[in-house]
MARRO-401225 format. One record per residue: residue in one letter; z, y, x of N, C-alpha, C in turn. Coordinates in steps of 0.1 Angstrom, whole numbers, plus 5000, padded with zeros to 4 digits. Atoms other than C-alpha are relative to their C-alpha. Layout:
REM residues N
AZYXZYXZYX;...
This chain:
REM residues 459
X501350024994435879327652499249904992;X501050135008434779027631499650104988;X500249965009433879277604498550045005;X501149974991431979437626498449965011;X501250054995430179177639499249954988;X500550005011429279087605498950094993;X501149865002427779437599499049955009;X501250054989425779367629499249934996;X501150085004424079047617499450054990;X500550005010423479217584499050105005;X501249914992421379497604499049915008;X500850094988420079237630498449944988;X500850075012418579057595498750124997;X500749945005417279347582499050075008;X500949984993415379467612499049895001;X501050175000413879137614499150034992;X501050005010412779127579499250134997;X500549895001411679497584498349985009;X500650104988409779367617498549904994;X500550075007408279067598498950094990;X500749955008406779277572498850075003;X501449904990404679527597499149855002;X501250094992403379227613499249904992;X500950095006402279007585499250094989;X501049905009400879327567499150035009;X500949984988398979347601498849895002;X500550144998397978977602499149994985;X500450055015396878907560498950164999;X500649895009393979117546500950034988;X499649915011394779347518500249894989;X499450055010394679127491500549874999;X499050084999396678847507501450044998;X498749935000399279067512500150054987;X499449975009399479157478500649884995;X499350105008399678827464501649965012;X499150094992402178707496501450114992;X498449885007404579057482500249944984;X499550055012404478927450500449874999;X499650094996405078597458501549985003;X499049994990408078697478501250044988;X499850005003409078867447500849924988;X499950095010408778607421501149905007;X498650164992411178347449500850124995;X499049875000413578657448500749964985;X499449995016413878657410500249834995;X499950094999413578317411501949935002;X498850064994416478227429500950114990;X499049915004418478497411500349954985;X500150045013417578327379501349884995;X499050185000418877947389501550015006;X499450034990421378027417500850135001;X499149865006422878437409501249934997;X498750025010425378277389500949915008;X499650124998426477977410501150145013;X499749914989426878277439501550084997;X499149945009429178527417500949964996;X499050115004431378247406500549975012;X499150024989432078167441500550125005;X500049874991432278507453501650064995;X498549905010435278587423501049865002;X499150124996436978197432500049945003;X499950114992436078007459500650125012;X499750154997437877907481501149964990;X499249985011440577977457501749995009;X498749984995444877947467500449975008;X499150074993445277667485499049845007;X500950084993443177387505499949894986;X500750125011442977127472499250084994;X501249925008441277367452499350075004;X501349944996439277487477499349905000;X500950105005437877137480499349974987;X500449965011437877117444498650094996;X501149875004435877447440498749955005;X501050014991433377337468499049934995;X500550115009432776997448499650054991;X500649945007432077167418498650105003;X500449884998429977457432498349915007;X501050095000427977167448499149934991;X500850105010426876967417499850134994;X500749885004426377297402498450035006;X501550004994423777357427498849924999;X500650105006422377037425499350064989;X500750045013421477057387498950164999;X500849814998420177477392498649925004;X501250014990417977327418499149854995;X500250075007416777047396499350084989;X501049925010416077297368498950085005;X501049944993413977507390498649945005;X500950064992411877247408499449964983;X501050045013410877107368499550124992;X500849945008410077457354498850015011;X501549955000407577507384499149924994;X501550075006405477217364499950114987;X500649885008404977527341499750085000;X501049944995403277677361498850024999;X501349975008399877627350499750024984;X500449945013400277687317500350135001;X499949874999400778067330499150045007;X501349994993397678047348500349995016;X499950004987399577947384499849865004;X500850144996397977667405501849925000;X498750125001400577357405500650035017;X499750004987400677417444500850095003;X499149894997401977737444500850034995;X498250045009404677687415500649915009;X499450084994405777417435500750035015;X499749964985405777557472502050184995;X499249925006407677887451501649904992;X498750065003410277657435500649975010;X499650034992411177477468500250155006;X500049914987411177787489501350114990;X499049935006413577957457501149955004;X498750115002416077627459500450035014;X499650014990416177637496500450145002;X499849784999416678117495501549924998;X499049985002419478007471501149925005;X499150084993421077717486500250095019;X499949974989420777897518501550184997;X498949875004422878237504501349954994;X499050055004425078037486501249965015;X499650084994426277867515500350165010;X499249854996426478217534501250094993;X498849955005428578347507501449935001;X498750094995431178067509500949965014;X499750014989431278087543500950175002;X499449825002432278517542501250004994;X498949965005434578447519501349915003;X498850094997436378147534500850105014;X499649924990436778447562499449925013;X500450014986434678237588498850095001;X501049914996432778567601499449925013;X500850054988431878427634499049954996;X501250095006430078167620498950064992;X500649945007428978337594498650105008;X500849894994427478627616499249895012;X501050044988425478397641498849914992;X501250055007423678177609499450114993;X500849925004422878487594498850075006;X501450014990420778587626499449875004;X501050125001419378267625499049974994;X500750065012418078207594499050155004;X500649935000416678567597498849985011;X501050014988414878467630498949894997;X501150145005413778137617498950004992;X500749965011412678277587498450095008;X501449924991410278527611498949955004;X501450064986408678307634499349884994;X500650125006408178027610498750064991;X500849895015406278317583498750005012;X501249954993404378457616499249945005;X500950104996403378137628499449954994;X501250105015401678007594499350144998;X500849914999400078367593499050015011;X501250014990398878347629499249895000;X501250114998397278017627499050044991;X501250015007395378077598500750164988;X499349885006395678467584499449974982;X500150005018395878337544501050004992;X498550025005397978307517500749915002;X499650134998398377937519500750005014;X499750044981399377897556501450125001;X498949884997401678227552501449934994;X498450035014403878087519500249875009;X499250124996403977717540500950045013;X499049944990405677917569501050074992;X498949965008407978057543500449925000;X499950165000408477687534501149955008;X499850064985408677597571501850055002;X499249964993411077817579501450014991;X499350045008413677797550500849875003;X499950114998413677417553501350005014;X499449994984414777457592501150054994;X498649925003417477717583500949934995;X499150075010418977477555500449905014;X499850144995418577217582501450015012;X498949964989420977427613500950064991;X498949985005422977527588501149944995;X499250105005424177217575500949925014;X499450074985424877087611501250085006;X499249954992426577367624501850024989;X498749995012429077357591500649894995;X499650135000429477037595501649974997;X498950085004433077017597501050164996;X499649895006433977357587500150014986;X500549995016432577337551499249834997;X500850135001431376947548499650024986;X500650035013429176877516500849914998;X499450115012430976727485499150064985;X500350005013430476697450500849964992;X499350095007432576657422499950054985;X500049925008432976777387501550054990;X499149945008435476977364499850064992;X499949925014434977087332500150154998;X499249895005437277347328499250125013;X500649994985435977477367498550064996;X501749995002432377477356500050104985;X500349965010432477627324500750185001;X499849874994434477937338498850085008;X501049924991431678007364499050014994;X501550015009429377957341499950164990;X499849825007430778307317500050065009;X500049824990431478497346499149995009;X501449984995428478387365499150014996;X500949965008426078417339500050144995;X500449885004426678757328499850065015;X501049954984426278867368499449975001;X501550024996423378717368499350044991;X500749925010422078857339499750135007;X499849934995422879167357498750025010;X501350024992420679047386499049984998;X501750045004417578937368500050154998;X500449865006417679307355499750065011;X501049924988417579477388499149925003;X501550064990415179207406498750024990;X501150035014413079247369499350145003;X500849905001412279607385498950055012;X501350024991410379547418499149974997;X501150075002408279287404499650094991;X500449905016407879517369499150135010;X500849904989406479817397499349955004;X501550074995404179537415499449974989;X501050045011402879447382499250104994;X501149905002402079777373499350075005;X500649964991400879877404498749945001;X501150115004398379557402499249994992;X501249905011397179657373499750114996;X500849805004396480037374498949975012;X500849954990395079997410499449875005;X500550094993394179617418500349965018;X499749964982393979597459500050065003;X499749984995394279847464501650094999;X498550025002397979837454500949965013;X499450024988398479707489500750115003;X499549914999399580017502501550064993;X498849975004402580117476500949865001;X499050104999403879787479500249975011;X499150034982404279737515500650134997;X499349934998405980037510501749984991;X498850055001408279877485500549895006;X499550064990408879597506500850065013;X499949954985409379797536501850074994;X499149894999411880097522501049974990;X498850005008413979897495501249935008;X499050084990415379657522501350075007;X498850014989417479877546501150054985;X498549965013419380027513500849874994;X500050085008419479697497500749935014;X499250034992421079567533500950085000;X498849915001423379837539501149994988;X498650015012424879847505500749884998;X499550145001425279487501500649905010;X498750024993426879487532501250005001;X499149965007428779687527501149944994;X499150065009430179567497500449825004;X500050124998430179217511501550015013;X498350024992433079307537500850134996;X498949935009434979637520500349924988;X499050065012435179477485501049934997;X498650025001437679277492501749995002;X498949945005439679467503500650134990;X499849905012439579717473500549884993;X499250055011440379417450501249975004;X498550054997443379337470500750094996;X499349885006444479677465500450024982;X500050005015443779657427500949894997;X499550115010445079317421501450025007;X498850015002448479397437500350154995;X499349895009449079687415500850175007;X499649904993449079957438500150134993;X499849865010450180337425498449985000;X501449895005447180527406499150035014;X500649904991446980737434499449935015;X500850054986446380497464498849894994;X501450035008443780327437498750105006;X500649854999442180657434498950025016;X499950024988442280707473498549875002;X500850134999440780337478498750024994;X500950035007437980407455499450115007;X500849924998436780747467499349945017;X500750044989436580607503499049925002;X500750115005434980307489498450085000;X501449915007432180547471499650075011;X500549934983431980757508499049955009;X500150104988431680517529497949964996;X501550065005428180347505499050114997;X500749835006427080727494499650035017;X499949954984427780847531498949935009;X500950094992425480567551498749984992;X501550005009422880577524498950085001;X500749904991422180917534499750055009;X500449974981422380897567498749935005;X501050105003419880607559498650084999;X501349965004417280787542499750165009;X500449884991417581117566499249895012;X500250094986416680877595498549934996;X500950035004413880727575498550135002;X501149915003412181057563499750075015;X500449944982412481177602498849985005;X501250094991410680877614498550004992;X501050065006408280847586498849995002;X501349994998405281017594499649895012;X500550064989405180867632500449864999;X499950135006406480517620498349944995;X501250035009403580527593498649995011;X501450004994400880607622500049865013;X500250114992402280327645500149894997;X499650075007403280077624499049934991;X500550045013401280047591498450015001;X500950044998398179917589498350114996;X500849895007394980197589499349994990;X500849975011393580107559501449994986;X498849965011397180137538500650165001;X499449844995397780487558500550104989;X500749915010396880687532501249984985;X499350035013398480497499501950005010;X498550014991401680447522500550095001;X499749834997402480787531500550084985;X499649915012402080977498500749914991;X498850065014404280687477501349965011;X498450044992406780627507501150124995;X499149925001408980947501500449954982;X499650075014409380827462500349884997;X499750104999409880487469501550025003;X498549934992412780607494501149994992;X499249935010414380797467500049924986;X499750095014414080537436501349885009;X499150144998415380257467501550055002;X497849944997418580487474500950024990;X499049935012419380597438500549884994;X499850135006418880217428500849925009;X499050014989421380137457501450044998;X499549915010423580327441500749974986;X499650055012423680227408500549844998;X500150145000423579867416501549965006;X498950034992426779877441501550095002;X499449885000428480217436500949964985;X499449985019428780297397500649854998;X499450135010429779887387501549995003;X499150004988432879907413501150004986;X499150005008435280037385500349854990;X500350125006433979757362500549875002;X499950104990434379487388501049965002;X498850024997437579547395500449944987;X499350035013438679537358499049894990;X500550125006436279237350499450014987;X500349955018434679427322498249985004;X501150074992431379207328498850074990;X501249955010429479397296499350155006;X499849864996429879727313498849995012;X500750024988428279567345498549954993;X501350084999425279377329499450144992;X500449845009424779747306499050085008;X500549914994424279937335498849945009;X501450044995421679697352498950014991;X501550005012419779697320499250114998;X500349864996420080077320499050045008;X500649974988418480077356498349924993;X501250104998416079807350498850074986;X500349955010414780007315499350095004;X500249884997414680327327498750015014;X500749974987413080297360498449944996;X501750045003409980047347499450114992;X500349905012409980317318499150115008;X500749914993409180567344498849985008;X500950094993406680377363498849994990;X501149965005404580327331499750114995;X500649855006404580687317499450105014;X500849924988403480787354499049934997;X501349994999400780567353499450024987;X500649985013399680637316499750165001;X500249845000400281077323499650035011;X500950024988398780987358498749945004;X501550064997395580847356500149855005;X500150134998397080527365500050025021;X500149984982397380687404501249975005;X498849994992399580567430501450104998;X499249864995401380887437500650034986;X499750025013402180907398500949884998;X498750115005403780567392501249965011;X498750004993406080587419500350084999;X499449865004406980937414500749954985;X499850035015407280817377501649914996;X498750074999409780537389501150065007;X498749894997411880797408500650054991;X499149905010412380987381500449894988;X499450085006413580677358501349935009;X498450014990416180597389501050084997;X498949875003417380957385500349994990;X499449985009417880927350501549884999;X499450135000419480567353501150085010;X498849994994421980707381500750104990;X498849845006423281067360500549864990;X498850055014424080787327500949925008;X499350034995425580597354501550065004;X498649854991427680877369501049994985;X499749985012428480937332501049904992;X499550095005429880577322501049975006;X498950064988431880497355501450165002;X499449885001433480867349501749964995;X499050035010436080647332501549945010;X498750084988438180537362499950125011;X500149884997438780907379500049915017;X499850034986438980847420499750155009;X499649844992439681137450498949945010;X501349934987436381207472500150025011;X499949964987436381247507498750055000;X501549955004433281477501499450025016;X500849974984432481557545499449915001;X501050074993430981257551499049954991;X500550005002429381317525498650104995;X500349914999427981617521499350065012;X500849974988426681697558498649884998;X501450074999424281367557499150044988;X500649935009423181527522499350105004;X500649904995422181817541498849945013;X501150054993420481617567499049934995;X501150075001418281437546499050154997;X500749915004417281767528499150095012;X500449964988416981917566498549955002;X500950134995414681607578498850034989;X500850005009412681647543499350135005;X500749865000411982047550499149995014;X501050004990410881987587498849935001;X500850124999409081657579498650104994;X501049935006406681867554499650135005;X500849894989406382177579498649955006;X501350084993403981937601499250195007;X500249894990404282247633498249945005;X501250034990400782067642500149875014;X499350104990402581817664500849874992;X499550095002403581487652501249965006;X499750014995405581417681501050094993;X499349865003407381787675500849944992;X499749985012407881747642501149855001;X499050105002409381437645501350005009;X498949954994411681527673500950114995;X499149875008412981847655500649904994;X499250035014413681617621501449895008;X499450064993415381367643501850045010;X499049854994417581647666501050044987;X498949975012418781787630500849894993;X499050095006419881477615501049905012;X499250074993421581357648501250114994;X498849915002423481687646501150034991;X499450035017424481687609501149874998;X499950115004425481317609501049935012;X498950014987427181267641501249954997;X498350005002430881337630500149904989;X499650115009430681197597499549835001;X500750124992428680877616501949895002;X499150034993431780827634500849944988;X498850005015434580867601499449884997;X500250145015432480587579499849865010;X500550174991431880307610501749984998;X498150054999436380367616499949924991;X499550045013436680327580499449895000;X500950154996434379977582501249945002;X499150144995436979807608500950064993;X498650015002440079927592500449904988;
């Protein structure tokens, strides 16, 4: 059940930040909201730049065998952070030599230090196995994070007032986090050499890894920004909106199966219950991805008419289904295909295929807008079809570690998205209809195998 409640918070979050998104795209004119999404992206990449690596390193050896070296590790992993979060706060003074006010490098560095110190400290908590815990700051922070954003939006709908409720609400989080882990995980500090200089190779090539995916949202807002200006609002709330629940899901996911696949690996289990282990593994994140994006394309239209703000309707709509489909295939490659790699610590293989992704996909993005006129509907279609290329070389590279398929649960949701897609684009004249049909088919499809991949979860 603690697994389970774990899942939960990671959905609770994601609704939230789904939540959040309508409402402060509701609250911010158009071209607040552009800069607040890119904004959100640059902390993102930010934190992935300083604090990736500190994460990844704990994730493969904290807490580690035995209560000394978990203290050990803890101390280390702290002055690690420290000095990240030290380098971060001095590059934002280089902020204006890129043409960014000193105010808003600075508000964006603190608001990165406090993202990564705040994940950090969720990942070491996951892996020391305290889920309770774990699952009640994770809906916290996600709450805090809401009401602190919506309350510097409602007072004053600008950018300024929006990013110091980002701020606000970070700060807080760091602040009940520290209290409630008080004597569970106390803060130390110490240092080790030998300790540091390990997390440092195998956390820096993961985070290499990470800059590459996060290098491909921002690379899409940048080129969205500059083909269409504001009114680029529109395809980016739509990346904001539809990369999240994949980008939760999978990284749930993998945040409570993975280890138990590496336990499996690292005691040297036959081939064949490897094999086994992996296909279910691949099921389970393939399986709920699609169940994901049928459920999406169902709701879309009537979502889009209650939801999304009428003057994004329009750009929303015709780049949401391509978004979708780049956030599920990049879902995919990011958490799926590395798996083999992961296991076998072959960290060139892992940072390859993010580069792959991160290449291919911008690639597609500018030859849509250059053989598209520079139109919406073009540069996301453009980055779809750089996903799809990025997953087949994927398929292709990971081909190297064979594994046995449990293909039903995945195969019916496969049919229900395509279902959901055919009725969605009938449009009987009825919104309502149409949405109830697509809805009806993908309960019916999805049902059985629904059931199979939640078991597989707790076991």
């Amino acid at each position: 059940m603690a697994k389970i409640a774990a899942l939960g918070a990671y959905f609770y979050q994601s609704l939230v930040a789904f939540g959040l998104l309508v409402v402060v795209a509701n609250l911010l004119p158009a071209n607040d909201y552009a800069g607040y999404s890119l904004f959100i992206s640059v902390v993102q990449f930010a934190d992935i730049v300083c604090f990736q690596w500190i994460r990844a390193a704990s994730s493969r050896f904290y807490p580690g065998p035995d209560e000394a070296s978990e203290h050990i590790e803890r101390g280390v992993i702290g002055t690690e952070l420290a000095g990240s979060a030290g380098v971060c706060l001095l590059a934002a003074f280089l902020g204006p030599f890129f043409g960014v006010p000193l105010w808003l490098a600075l508000i964006g560095a603190l608001a990165a230090i406090l993202q990564g110190a705040g994940e950090l400290h969720l990942t070491m908590l996951r892996f020391r196995q305290e889920f309770r815990l774990f699952s009640w700051l994770q809906g916290a922070r996600a709450t805090t994070l809401a009401v602190a954003t919506i309350a510097g939006a409602a007072f004053h709908p600008d950018l300024a007032h929006v990013l110091a409720g980002v701020l606000a609400g970070n700060a807080i989080y760091c602040a009940i986090a520290l209290v409630q882990s008080r004597r569970v995980m106390p803060i130390s500090a110490c240092w080790d050499g030998d300790i540091a200089r390990r997390n440092l190779v195998y956390g820096g090539i993961s985070a290499g890894a990470g800059i590459a995916t996060l290098l491909v949202p921002l690379g899409i807002k940048t080129i969205l920004l500059g083909s269409l200006g504001s009114a680029a609002a529109g395809p980016m709330l739509a990346l904001d909106l539809l990369q999240r629940p994949f980008v939760m899901l999978t990284s749930s996911l993998q945040a409570i199966r993975f280890p138990d696949l590496v336990a499996h690996f690292d005691r040297k289990g036959g081939p064949q219950t490897i094999q086994a282990e992996l296909g279910r593994y691949y099921a389970l994140l393939v399986g709920l991805s699609l169940i994901g994006a049928a459920a999406i394309i169902a709701m879309l239209d009537l979502a889009t008419q209650l939801v999304i703000p009428t003057a994004l309707r329009g750009t929303f709509l015709h780049t949401a289904p391509f978004v979708m489909l780049m956030a599920m295939l990049r879902a995919v490659v990011q958490t799926v295909l590395p798996t083999p790699a992961q296991l076998n610590r072959l960290l060139p293989i892992i940072l390859g295929l993010a580069v792959v992704e991160c290449v291919l996909t911008c690639s597609g993005a500018l030859t849509g807008a250059w053989l598209g006129g520079g139109t919406h509907t073009a540069i996301t279609a453009g980055a779809a079809t750089g996903a799809a290329a990025a997953t087949v070389i994927g398929v292709l590279i990971q081909r190297w570690r064979s594994f046995t398929m449990p293909w039903q649960p995945v195969l019916l949701p496969a049919a229900a998205l395509l279902l959901a897609w055919l009725i969605s684009a009938w449009e009987p004249g009825n919104l309502l209809i149409s949405t109830g049909l697509a809805l009806v088919a993908v309960a019916a499809l999805t049902t059985r195998p629904l059931l199979t991949l939640v078991r597989w979860i707790a076991v």
